[in-house]
Structures are given as structure tokens and as C-alpha cells.
KOLTOR-568725 format. One record per residue (C-alpha): residue in one letter; y, z, x. Coordinates in steps of 0.001 Angstrom, whole numbers, plus 500000, padded with zeros to 6 digits. Layout:
! KOLTOR-568725
AYZX ...
***
This chain:
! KOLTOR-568725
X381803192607064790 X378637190630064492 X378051187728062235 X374381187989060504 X374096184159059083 X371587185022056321 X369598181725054766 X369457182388051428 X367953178513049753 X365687178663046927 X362777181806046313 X365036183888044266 X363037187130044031 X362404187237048188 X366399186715048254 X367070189812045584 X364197191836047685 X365125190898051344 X369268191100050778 X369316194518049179 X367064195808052480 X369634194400054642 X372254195673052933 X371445199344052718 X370068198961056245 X373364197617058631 X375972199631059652 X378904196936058169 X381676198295060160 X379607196467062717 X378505193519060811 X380328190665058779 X377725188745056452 X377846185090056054 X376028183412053985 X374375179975054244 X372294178743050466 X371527174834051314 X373319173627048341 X372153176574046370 X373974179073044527 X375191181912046082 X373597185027045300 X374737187621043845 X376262190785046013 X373368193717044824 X375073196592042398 X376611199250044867 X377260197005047903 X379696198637050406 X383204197195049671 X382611195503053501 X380387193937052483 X382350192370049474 X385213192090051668 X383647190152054798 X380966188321053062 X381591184306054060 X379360182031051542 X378245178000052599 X376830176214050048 X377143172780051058 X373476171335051821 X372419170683055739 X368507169945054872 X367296172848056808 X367737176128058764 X367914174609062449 X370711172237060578 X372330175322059258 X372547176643063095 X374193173779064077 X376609173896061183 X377354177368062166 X377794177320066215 X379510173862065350 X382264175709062814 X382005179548062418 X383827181014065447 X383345184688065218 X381323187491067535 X379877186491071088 X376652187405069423 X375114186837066157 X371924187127064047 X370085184454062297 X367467185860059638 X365929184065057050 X365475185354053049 X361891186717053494 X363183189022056241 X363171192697055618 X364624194715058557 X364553198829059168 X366799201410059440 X368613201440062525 X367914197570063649 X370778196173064056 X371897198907066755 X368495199075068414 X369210194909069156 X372688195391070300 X371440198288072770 X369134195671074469 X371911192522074583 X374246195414076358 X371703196885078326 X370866193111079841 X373677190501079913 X371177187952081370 X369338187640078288 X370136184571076194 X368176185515072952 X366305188290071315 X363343188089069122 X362475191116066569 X359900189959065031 X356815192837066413 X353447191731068129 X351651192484064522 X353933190398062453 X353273187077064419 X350507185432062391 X349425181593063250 X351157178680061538 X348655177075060197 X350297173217060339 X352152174623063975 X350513173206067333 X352684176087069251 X350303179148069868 X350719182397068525 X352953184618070525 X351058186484073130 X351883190870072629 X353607192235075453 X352386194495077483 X355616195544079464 X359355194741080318 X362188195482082303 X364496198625080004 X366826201121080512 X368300203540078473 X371964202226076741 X373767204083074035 X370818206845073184 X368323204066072683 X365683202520074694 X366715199409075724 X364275196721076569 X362789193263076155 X359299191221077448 X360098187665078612 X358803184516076151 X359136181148076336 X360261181132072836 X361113184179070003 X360473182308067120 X363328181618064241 X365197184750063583 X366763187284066322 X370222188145067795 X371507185526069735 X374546185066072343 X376396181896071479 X377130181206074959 X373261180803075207 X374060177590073029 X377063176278074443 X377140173293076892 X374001172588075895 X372789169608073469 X372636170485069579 X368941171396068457 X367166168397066697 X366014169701063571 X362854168124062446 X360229168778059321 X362540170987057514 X362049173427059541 X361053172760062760 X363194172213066148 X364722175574067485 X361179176155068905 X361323172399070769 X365009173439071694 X363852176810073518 X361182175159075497 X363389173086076466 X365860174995078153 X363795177804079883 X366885178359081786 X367879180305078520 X366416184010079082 X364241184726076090 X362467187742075176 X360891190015072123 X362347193507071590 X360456196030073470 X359839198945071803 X358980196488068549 X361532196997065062 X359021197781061882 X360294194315060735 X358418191989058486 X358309189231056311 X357819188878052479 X356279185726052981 X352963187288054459 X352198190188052416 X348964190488051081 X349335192412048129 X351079191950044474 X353760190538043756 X354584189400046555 X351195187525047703 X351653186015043997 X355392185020044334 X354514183422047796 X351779181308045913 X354559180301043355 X357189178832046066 X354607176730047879 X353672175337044917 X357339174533044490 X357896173450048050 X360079175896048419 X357794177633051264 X355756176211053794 X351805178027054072 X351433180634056708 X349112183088057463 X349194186485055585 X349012189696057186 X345581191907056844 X345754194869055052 X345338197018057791 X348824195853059058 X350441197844056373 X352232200298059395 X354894196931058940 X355940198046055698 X355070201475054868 X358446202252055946 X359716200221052750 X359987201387048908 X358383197951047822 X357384199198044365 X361499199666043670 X362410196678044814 X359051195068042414 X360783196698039693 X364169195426040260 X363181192136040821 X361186192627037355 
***
């Protein structure tokens, strides 16, 4: 069983959107959700949620300030799976993700963390003095479980991935900084900790940088709140990232 620790704080709609996709996307006999909302309320299970889901959901609604806080919080108290994935609220994953990350963590006990965010969705930061993410070009896989099982070496995957907690222990807590920042400082810090990106890359991507209605709109609406930091917003001719996705349901149940 694998705990997915899900941020849900604050833009409501990406929430509705991005938890529904996750839901109808994860094998739950595999999965336990738990929830972390920053002293938020917790959102609401959508209609026709698998009962294990309802059953093993775990909600936190206390407020840490951030999510590199709420990964603290979490290694700190949740005991649970070896392994776990952190994803964020803007986060819409694929059919067939979850087993396509635990095929590579099996397939290669050395590595620490996983990244599956793909080459395409890694747009600059515009406030971030870390580069972008080089593509890779090629990595060490092997076959495990009837998938291809493979990774490419970083220094550092980014925010949201499956993670072994043993990567994290005996080592010093993160330092979270600027809301949102410090998991980045933590991973180049520790290059002991085998990193790498998912190799052959997930269809995942992120609400956050989609160009088109209503989502480029919505995005607009939670900076202006503070809820959502600026980033840069995928071209149009990225739109392989989604196509997989029924976006125009989701618009209309988020209506």
C-alpha cells in the first residue's frame, strides 16, 4: 500500500479538477489517500469514489505554512508504505501512473526518488534561480512487471514524484523557505540521494500552465489571490500533455 499525500490548500476548482483525475486514475487496492489542506477545509470525496477510497482516505487540516512543511509533518508522523507520493492540487496524472512508477522503484532499489513530471512539462520559474531541467536523452532500464522500467539521473526532480522514505531518514529535516521553496535546496544537498526523472516520460501535467480557457483564466484568478505563485505556461503546441484528458467534462463540472 502506498500513501499519495495530496496538497489540497486553497484554488478550489484545480482541487475538484485534479482529485477526480486521480481518483479514476489509481488502482486503490494499491493506494491509501491522505490528505494534507493547510488549515483548509477538506474537500469533498467526488460523487462515485471507490468505497477505498472513502475507507482509507486520512485528512490533515491543521496549517504547516507550506508544502515542504507538510513533508516534514508527514515523514515526521504518518508511518505507512516504504514509499510514497507527494503531488500537489494542479497535478493531473494518466492512466496507468501509479504502476508505471512502482515498476521503476522495483526495477532499481538504488534510487532514492522519482520525478514524473515529462521533459515538455518543465517550464522556467520565472522568480527560480535553479535552471530548467535539462531532457534526458538516456538511462539505465530493464523490463519489471510488463513495463519498461527506467529512470535518467538529476540532481533534483522537482516537487512531486514517488519517493522512498528511507531516502529521508537520518538525514536533517528540509528547511522550508518562501512558501514554497526548500526540497530543491534539500536535494542538492544530499547528492548522495539517487535522483532521477521517469524514463519513458508519464503524459502528466499541471493545471497551473495551461494555456487555454478556463484554466489559463482560473490560474490568473489565484495569483491574484496569492494563492499561486507565476510560472510559465505551456505553448500550445504542447497539447500531446493533455490530449489524453476530457478537460471540457471536468470545465463543466467545475461549472
Amino acid at each position: 500500500m502506498i500513501d499519495i499525500l495530496y496538497l489540497a490548500h486553497k484554488r478550489p476548482k484545480f482541487t475538484d479538477a485534479s482529485l477526480r483525475t486521480l481518483i479514476a486514475n489509481t488502482d486503490w487496492s494499491k493506494a491509501r489517500l491522505v490528505l494534507y489542506t493547510d488549515g483548509d477545509a477538506r474537500p469533498d470525496l467526488p460523487a462515485g469514489s471507490p468505497p477505498a477510497v472513502h475507507f482509507s482516505c486520512l485528512s490533515d487540516r491543521q496549517h504547516y505554512g507550506g508544502p515542504v512543511a507538510i513533508m516534514n509533518e508527514f515523514l515526521r508522523t504518518r508511518r505507512g508504505s516504504a514509499n510514497f507520493v507527494k503531488l500537489d492540487n494542479d497535478v493531473m496524472v494518466p492512466p496507468g501512473w501509479l504502476e508505471a512508477c512502482t515498476a521503476v522503484m522495483d526495477a532499481h532499489p538504488e534510487l532514492g526518488l522519482l520525478g514524473i513530471e515529462p521533459p515538455a512539462s518543465r517550464t522556467p520559474n520565472p522568480q527560480s534561480r535553479w535552471p530548467v531541467p535539462t531532457p534526458e536523452d538516456d538511462c539505465g532500464s530493464r523490463f519489471s512487471g510488463g513495463y519498461l522500467a527506467g529512470y535518467a539521473r538529476c540532481d533534483s526532480i522537482g516537487g512531486i514524484g514517488l519517493m522512498r522514505r528511507s531516502a529521508f531518514a537520518g538525514r536533517a529535516a528540509m528547511r522550508p523557505h518562501s512558501i514554497y521553496g526548500g526540497f530543491s535546496d534539500w536535494q542538492l544537498a544530499h547528492p548522495e540521494v539517487v535522483k532521477g526523472w521517469i524514463v519513458p516520460p508519464l503524459k502528466v501535467f499541471l493545471l497551473d500552465r495551461l494555456p487555454i480557457s478556463p484554466w489559463k483564466e482560473l490560474s490568473a484568478e489565484y495569483i491574484a489571490k496569492g494563492w499561486q505563485r507565476p510560472w510559465t505556461d505551456y505553448s500550445l503546441e504542447a497539447s500531446a500533455l493533455w490530449d489524453w484528458c476530457d478537460l471540457k467534462t471536468l470545465e463543466r463540472t467545475n461549472a
